[in-house]
N, C-alpha and C positions, 0 to 999 in steps of 0.2 A: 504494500500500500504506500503511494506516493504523499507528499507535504499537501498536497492538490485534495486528493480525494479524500482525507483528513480533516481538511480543512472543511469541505464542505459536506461531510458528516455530522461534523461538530457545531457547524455553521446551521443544521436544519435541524438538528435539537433544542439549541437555543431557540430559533425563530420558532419552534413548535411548543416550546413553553410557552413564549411570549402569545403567541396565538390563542393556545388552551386556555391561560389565562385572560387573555379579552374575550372568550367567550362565558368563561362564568361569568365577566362581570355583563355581559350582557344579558345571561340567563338571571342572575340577580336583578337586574334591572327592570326587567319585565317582570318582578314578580314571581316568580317560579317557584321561589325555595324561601324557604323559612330559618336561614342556619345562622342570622344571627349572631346566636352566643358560640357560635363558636369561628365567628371571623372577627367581632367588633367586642374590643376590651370592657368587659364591666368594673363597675368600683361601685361599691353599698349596696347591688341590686341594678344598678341603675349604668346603660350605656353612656360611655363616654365621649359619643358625638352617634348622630342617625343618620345616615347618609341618605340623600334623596335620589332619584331614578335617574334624576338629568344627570349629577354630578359623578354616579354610577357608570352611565355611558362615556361620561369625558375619562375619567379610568380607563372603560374598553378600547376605548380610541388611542389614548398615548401609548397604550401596549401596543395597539395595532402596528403605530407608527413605527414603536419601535424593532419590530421586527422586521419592516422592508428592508432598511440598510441592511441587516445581517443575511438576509435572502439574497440582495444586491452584491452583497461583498462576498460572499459561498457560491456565487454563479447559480443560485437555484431561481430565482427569479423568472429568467429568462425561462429554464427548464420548465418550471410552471405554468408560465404562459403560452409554452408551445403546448404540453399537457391539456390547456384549458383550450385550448384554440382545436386540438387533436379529437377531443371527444364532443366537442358543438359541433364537430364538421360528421363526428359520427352520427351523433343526433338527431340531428337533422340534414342528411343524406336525402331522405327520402319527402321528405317534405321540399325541394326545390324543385324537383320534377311537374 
């Protein structure tokens, strides 16, 4: 295994944390889950800030953000988009006809 494919191994782990993570916080956001007490620090009974849904999303979003560069920098990026571009042309094959 080369410094290359290392790199972007490493590189789409990261980026796939950071992903996982903007999507709890979206699934948070909307509502989904109830957990709470066991993401948001209590003291007497009583949370120590409540996060509201909008500011929930801006969370989901800066993680988003931060994992394009790391997509960007691992060459996965591109891989993706050709990926994504690969299976809408599967998709809908049959529909342009």
């Amino acid at each position: 295994m080369n410094i290359t494919t290392f790199t972007s191994i490493i590189g789409a782990a990261t980026a796939g944390i950071f992903l996982s993570l903007c999507m709890l916080h979206v699934y948070w956001a909307l509502g989904r889950s109830n957990v709470s007490a066991a993401v948001i620090p209590f003291q007497d009974g009583k949370p120590l800030f409540t996060p509201t849904p909008a500011i929930t999303l801006l969370v989901a979003l800066a993680l988003l953000i931060c994992a394009f560069p790391i997509w960007y920098s691992a060459a996965i990026l591109p891989v993706m988009a050709g990926l994504l571009i690969f299976a809408l042309r599967l998709r809908f094959k049959d529909s342009a006809a």
